[in-house]
N, C-alpha and C positions, 0 to 999 in steps of 0.2 A: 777173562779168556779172549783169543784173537781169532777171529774167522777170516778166510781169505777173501778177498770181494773183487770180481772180473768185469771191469768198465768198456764198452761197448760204443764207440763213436762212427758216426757214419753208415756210407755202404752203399750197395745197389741189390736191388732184388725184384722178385716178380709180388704185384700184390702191392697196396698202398699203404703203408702204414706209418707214415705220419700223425701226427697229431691234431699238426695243426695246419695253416693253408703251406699249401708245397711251396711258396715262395720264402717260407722260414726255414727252408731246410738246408741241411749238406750233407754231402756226401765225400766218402776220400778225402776225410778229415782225419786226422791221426792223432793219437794220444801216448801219456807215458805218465807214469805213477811214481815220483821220488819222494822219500817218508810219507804226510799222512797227506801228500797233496797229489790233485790230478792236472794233468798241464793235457789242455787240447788247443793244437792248432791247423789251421789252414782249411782245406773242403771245396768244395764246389757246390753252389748254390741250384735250383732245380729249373733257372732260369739262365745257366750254364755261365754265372760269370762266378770269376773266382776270389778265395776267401783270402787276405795275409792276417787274417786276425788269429789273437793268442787269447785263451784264458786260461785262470787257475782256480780248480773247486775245492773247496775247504768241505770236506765230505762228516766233517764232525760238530760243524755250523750248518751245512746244508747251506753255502755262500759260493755264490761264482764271482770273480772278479774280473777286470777285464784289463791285459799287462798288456804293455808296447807291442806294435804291430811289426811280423817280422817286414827284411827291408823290399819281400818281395811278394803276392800271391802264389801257393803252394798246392797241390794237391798228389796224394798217391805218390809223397814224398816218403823220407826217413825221418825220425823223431827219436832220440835216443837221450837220454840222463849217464852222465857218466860226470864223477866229481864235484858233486852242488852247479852242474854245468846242461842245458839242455840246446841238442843240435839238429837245426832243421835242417834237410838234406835231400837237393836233388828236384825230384818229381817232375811238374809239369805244372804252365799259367795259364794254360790254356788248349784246345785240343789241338795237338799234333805239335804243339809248343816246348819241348823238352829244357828242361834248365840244367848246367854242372856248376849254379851256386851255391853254398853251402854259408849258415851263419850259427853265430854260437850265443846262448843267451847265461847272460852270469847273474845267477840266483842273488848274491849280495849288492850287487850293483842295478840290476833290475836294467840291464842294456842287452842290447843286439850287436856283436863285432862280426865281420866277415871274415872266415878262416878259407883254406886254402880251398882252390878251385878242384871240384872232379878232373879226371882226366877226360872225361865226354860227361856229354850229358844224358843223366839217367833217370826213371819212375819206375815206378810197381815193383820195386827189388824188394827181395827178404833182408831186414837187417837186425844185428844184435850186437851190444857191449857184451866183451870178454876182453880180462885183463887190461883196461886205461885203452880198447884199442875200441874202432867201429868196424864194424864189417859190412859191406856192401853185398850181395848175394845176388848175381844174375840180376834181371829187370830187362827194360826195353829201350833202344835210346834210337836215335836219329844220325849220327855224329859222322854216315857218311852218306844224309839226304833222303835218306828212305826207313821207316821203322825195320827193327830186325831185334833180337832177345839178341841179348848179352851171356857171353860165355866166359865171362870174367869174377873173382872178386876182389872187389875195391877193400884195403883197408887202411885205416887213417891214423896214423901216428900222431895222438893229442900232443904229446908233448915235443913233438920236434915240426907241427903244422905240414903232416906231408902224406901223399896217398902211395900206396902203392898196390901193385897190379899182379893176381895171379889168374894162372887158367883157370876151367872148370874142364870135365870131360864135355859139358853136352850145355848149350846155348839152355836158358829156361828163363822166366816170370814169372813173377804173382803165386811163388814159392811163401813158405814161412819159414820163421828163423826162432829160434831162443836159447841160450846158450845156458852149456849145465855140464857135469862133468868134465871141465877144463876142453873144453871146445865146442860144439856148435851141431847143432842138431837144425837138418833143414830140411821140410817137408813138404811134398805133394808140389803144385808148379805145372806150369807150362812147358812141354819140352819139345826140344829139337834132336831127333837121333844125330847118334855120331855121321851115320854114315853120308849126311849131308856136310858141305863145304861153308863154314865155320863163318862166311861172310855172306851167304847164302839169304837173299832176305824172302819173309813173308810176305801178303797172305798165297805163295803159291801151295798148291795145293797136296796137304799130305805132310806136311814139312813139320806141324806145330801139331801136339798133343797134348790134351790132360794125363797127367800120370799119378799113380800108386803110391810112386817111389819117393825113401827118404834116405838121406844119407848123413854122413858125421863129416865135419870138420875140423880138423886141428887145428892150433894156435897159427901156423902156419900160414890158415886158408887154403891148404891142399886137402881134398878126401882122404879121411882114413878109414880103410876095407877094413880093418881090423878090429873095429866097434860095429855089431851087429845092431841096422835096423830094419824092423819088419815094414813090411809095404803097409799101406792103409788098405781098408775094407772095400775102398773104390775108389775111381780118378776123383783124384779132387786137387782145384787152384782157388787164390784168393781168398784161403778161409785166415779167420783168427787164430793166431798161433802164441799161446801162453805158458809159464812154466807156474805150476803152483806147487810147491812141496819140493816131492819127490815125483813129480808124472809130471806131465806132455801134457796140458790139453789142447785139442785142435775144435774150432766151433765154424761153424754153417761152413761157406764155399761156396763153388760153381761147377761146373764143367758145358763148357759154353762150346766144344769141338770143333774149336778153330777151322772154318774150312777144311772139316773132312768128314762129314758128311756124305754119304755116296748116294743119295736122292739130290742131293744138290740143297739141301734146306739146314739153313743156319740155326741148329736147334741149340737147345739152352737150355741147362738144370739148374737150379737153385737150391741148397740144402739150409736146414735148418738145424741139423745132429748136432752133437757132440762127444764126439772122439776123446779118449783119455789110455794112455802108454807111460809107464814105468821101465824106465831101461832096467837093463838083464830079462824083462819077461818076453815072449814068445809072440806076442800078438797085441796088437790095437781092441779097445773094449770098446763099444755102442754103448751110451747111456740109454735108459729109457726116457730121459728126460730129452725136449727140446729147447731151441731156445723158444722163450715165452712171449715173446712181441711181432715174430712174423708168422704165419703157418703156411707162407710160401719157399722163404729160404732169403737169404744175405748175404755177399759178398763184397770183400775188398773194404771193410771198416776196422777205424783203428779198434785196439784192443790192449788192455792192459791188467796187471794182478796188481792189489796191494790190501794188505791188512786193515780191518778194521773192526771196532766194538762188539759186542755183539747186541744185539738189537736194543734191551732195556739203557743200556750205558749209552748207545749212539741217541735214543730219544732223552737222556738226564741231560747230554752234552747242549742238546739243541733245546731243550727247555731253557737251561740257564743261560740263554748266551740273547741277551734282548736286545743286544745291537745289529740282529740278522738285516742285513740288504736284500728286501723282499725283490731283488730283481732281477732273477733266475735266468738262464739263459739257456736252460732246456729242461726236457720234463722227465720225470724219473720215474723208476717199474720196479720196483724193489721185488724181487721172485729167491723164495728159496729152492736150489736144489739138493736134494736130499741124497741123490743116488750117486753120485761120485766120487764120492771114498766116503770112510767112516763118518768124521768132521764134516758137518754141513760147511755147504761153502753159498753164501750169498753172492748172488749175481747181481751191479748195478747195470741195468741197462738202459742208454742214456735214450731213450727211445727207441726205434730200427733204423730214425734218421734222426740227427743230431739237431733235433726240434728246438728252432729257436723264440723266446716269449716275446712279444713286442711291449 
């Protein structure tokens, strides 16, 4: 039998929970799960300089390997698998530093090529494959000198190396993405009401919001009203956004209320939940479970599904295989949760910070 298993890289939270000394860690490091392997790259270190490293975890050896560095430091970029092909995209090298490079890494050839450029440059966007195509979703960029959310989606034509550009109704970040029913479910974010002007930048005050709201997108990348989605149970940005099955899950977030605050005081939530929606039903469920490695809350880590053994066959795989490379490159929390649909679904989570061994 096959259990789902949701890998956990990264993040920022309140509360320490590291492992091991804070100068092993990262943070906005992103990941992504193609057949039985876990590809994590890029992060920011807790000593703020940043990561271009790539690795791959053989989760049936309990092995990290360590593949060519991409050609630039990344972080609170895009990471996406589409055709034995994975693409790092975008982000930031540094604070306030925006990048619109994008590279592609070819799983047979074990390299790094540089595919076309963003049209600006973008981080913190929601992004998902559907259909050979990438989607960019809102994020934050700089591209005319001053931060401002993106009201845009990018999406990227693999096979002819080209971006193109559609509206959104309303400027937003640090949204989630995952694509299912032949289009694109995008959830919770930072937003900018309409009724502000479209080149309008932040932090003035009032402008930027956590929101509820999620909505659907077509093949397109235009909204479709015509697929109903419920709002979520509270404002929430920056959470993990995964498709397992047939549901949604949404895990930890923030809501950090961008300069609007009307005490004047920059307060900040952190969650730890776990949210789970099945389209056609009515409403978002609260598990009672949390995640298991902060009890303050996490935001902004990468996050990923993929199948795997289930426990006695994953410990027969790693007994036999005596050529393990004991030289791990982060520490594991193996936690069952039990309350999220029938099928237990095992949670890897790679720490709450992508703890690295020396």
């Amino acid at each position: 039998g096959q259990l789902g298993s949701c890998h956990l890289v990264g993040g920022r939270h309140r509360g320490n929970s590291c492992l091991l000394r804070p100068s092993s860690c990262l943070y906005c490091a992103r990941c992504v799960a193609l057949g039985d392997k876990l590809y994590v790259t890029g992060g920011v270190h807790t000593d703020d300089t940043y990561s271009d490293t790539f690795h791959e975890y053989n989760p049936l050896r309990g092995r990290w390997t360590q593949l060519p560095s991409m050609s630039v430091a990344r972080a609170s970029h895009g990471f996406l698998a589409c055709n034995q092909k994975l693409f790092a995209i975008g982000g930031w090298r540094k604070y306030e530093e925006y990048l619109d490079t994008a590279e592609c890494f070819d799983l047979e050839t074990r390299s790094w090529s540089p595919i076309a450029r963003l049209p600006f440059a973008l981080s913190h966007f929601a992004s998902a494959v559907l259909k050979n195509k990438l989607y960019l979703i809102g994020g934050v960029t700089n591209s005319v000198g001053s931060w401002f959310a993106s009201r845009k989606v990018l999406i990227y034509e693999i096979g002819i190396d080209i971006w193109v550009q559609v509206f959104l109704e309303n400027e937003c970040y640090w949204s989630g993405a995952v694509a299912m029913s032949n289009g694109i479910y995008v959830i919770g974010g930072y937003y900018r009401s309409r009724s502000r002007h479209h080149s309008e930048r932040w932090p003035d005050s009032g402008n930027i919001h956590c929101t509820r709201k999620c909505f659907f997108l077509g093949r397109d990348g235009k909204v479709d009203k015509s697929v109903p989605v419920p709002k979520l149970p509270f404002e929430l940005a920056g959470a993990a956004v995964v498709r397992w099955k047939h549901r949604i899950y949404v895990l930890g977030g923030e809501n950090t209320y961008l300069y609007n605050n009307l005490e004047g005081e920059n307060y900040e939530e952190y969650y730890n939940t776990i949210l789970y929606w099945e389209p056609g039903t009515p409403k978002w469920i609260q598990s009672q479970e949390r995640l298991p490695f902060t009890s303050w809350g996490l935001s902004g880590f990468g996050c990923t599904a993929m199948k795997m053994p289930k426990k006695p066959i994953l410990d027969l795989f790693r007994k036999t295989s005596y050529d393990i490379d004991y030289s791990p490159i982060c520490s594991l929390q193996l936690v069952e949760i039990t309350q999220l649909q029938t099928s237990t679904i095992l949670f890897t989570a790679l720490s709450a910070y992508f703890s690295l061994w020396e």
